[in-house]
C-alpha positions as YAML, in Angstrom:
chain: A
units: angstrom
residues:
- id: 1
  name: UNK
  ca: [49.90, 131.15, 148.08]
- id: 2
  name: UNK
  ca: [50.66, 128.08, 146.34]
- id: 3
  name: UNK
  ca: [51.63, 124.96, 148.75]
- id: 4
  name: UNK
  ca: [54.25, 122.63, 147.62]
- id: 5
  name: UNK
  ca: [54.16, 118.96, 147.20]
- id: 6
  name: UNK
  ca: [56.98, 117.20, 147.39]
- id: 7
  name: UNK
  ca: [57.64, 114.49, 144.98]
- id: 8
  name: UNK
  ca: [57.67, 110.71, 145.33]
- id: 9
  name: UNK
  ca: [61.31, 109.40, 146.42]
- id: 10
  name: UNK
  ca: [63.32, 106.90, 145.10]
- id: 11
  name: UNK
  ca: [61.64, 108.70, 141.64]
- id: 12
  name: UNK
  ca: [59.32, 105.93, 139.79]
- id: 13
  name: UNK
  ca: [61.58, 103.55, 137.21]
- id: 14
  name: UNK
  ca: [61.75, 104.91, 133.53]
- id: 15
  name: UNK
  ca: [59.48, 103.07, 130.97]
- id: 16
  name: UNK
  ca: [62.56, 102.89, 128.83]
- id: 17
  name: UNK
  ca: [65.20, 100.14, 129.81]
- id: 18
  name: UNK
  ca: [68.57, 102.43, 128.63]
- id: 19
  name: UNK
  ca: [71.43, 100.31, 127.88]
- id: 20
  name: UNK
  ca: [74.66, 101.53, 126.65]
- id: 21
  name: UNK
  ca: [78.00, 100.12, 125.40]
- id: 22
  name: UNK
  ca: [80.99, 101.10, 125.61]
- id: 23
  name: UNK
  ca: [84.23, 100.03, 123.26]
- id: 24
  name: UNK
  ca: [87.44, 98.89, 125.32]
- id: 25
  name: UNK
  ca: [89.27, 101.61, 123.50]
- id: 26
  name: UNK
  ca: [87.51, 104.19, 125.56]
- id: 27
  name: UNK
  ca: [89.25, 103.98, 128.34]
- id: 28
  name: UNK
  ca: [92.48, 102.28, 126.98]
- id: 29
  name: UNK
  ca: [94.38, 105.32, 126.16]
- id: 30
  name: UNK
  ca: [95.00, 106.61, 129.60]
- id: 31
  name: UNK
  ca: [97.20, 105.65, 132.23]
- id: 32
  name: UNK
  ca: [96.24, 104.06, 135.66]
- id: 33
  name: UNK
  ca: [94.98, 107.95, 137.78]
- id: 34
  name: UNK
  ca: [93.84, 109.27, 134.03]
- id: 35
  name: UNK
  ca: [91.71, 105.95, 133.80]
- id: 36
  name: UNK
  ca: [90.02, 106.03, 136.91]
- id: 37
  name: UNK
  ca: [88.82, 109.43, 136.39]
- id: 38
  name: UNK
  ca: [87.62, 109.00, 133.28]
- id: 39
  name: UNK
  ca: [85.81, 106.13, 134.25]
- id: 40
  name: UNK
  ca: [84.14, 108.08, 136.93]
- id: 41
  name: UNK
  ca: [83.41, 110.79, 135.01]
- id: 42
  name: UNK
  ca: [81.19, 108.16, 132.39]
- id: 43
  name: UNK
  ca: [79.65, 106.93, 135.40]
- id: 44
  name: UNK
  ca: [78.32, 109.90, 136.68]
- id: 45
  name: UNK
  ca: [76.94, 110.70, 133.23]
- id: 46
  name: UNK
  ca: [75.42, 107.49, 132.99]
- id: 47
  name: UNK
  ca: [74.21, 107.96, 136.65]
- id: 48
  name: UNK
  ca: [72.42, 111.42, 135.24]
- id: 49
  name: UNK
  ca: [70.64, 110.21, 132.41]
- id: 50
  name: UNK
  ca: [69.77, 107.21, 134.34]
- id: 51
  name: UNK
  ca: [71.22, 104.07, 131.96]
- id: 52
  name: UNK
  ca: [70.96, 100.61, 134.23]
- id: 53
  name: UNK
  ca: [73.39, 98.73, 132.37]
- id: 54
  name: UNK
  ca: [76.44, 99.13, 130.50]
- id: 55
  name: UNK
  ca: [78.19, 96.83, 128.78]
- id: 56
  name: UNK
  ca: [82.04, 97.40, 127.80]
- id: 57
  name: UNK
  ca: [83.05, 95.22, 124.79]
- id: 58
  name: UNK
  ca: [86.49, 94.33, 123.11]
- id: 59
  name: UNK
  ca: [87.15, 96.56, 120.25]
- id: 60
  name: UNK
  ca: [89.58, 94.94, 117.91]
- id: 61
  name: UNK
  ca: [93.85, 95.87, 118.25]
- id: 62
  name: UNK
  ca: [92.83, 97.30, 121.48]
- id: 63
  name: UNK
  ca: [94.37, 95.69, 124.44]
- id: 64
  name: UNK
  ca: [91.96, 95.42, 127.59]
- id: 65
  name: UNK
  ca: [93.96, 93.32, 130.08]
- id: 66
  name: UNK
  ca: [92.28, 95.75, 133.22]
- id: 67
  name: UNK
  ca: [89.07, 95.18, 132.47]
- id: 68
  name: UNK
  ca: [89.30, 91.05, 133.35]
- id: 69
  name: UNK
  ca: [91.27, 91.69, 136.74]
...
């Protein structure tokens, strides 16, 4: 029999700094419930692949109002 180690925890930092951004319009075409979800649903994939910042920017014609409350 084999024994099992466990792994360090938190799990070391990445070598790779993973940025993303994100266009205003990505979130713009939903309503208030709609945008919330959607929003969470990014941030758990962002959360999974482990991106530590994420920057949303102002795509042109595309109202963004919500995002500077």
């Amino acid at each position: 029999m084999t024994a099992v180690t466990a792994s360090p925890w938190p799990p070391p930092r990445p070598r790779v700094r993973r940025a993303v951004a994100i266009p205003s319009s990505a979130l713009s075409p939903f309503r208030e419930p709609a945008r919330t979800l959607h929003a969470a649903f990014l941030a758990r994939a962002l959360a999974i692949f482990r991106v530590e910042e994420v920057l949303v920017y102002r795509e042109g014609g595309v109202p963004c109002a919500y995002l500077e409350k």
